[in-house]
C-alpha positions as CSV (number, residue, x, y, z in Angstrom):
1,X,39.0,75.4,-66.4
2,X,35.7,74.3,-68.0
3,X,35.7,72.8,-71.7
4,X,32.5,72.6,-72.8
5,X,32.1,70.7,-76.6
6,X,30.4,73.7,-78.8
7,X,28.3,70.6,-80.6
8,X,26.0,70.2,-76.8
9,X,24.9,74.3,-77.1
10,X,21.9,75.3,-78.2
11,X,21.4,79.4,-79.5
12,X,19.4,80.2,-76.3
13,X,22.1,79.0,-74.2
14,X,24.8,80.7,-76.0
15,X,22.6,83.5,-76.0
16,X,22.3,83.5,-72.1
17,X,25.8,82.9,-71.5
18,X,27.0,85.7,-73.2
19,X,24.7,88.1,-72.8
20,X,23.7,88.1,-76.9
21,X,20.7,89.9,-77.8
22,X,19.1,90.6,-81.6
23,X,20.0,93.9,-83.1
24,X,18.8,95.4,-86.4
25,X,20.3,98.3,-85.9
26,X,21.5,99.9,-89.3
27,X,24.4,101.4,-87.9
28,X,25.1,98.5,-85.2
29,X,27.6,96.9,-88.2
30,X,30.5,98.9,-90.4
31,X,29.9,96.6,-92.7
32,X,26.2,97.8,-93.4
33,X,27.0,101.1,-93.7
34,X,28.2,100.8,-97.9
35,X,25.9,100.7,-99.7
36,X,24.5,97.2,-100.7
37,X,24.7,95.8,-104.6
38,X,21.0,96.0,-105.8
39,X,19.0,92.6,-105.8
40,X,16.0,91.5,-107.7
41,X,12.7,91.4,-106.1
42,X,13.2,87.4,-106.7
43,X,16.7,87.2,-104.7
44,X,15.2,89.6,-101.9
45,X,12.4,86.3,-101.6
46,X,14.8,83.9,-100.9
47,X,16.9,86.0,-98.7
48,X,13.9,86.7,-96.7
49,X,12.8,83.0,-96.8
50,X,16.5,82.0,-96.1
51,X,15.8,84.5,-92.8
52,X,12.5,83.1,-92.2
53,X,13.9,79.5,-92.2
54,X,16.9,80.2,-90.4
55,X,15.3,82.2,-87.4
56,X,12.5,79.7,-86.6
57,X,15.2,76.4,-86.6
58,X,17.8,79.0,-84.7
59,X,16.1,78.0,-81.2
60,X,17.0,74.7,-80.9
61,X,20.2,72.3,-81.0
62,X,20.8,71.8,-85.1
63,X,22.3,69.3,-86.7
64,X,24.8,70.6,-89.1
65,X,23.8,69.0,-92.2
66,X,20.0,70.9,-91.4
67,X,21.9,73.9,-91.2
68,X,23.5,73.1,-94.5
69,X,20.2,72.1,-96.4
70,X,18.5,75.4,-95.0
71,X,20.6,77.8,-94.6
72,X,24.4,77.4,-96.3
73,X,23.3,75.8,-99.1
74,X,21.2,78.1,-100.7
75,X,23.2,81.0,-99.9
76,X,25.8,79.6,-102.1
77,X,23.6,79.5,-104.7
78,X,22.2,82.5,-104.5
79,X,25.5,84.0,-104.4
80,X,26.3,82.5,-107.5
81,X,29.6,81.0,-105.8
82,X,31.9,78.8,-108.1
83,X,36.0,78.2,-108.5
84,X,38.4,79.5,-107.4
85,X,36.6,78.2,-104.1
86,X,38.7,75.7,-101.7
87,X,35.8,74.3,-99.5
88,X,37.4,73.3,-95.9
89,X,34.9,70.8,-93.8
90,X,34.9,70.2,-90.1
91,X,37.8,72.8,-89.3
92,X,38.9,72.5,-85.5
93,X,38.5,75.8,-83.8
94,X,38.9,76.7,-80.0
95,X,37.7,79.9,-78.3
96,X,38.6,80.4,-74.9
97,X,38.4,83.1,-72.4
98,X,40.1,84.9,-69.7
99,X,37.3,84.4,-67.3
100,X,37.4,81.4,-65.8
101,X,33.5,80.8,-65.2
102,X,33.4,81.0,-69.1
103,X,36.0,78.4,-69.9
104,X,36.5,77.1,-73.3
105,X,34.4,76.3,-76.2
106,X,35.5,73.9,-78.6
107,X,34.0,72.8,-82.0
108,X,34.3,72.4,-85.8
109,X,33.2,75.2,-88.0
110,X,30.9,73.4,-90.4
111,X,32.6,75.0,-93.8
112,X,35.1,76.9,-94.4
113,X,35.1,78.7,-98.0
114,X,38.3,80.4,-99.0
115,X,38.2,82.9,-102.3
């Protein structure tokens, strides 16, 4: 079986492997079918600049802490996270497949934030 280290793919060849596509769909989650706490127009502009940021690095192989300064990091402020947190770095996580030309991925999830 093939172990391939999740830190050597980029998006696009995650995207290929599996077969991922973009959907904005407003049905395509459960999740966005409640209805959403209202934002002001000045969270809405970092959101969007959040997206904006996010989409345009998304392409290419990212180093963690880049995702951290432009992406995670403001999110948590914006979401005005504080205690009871328990922050969890560089958790070990394996996902593996039943089809053998797959394999197994293997990698560290960046954060982990328990509430």
């Amino acid at each position: 079986m093939q172990i391939v280290s999740a830190n050597n793919l980029e998006l696009g060849d995650v995207k290929k492997r599996f077969g991922l596509q973009w959907v904005q769909e407003p049905d395509f989650f459960c999740e966005w079918q409640q209805p959403f706490p209202q934002i002001e127009a000045a969270e809405a502009q970092w959101l969007d600049r959040i997206k904006t940021d996010f989409l345009s690095l998304a392409e290419y192989l990212l180093h963690k802490e880049i995702v951290k300064m432009f992406v995670l990091a403001p999110l948590l402020m914006l979401a005005g996270l504080s205690r009871p947190l328990v922050p969890q770095a560089e958790y070990l996580v394996e996902v593996a497949f039943e089809d053998e030309e797959l394999g197994t991925i293997r990698g560290r999830v960046d954060l982990l934030v328990l509430h």
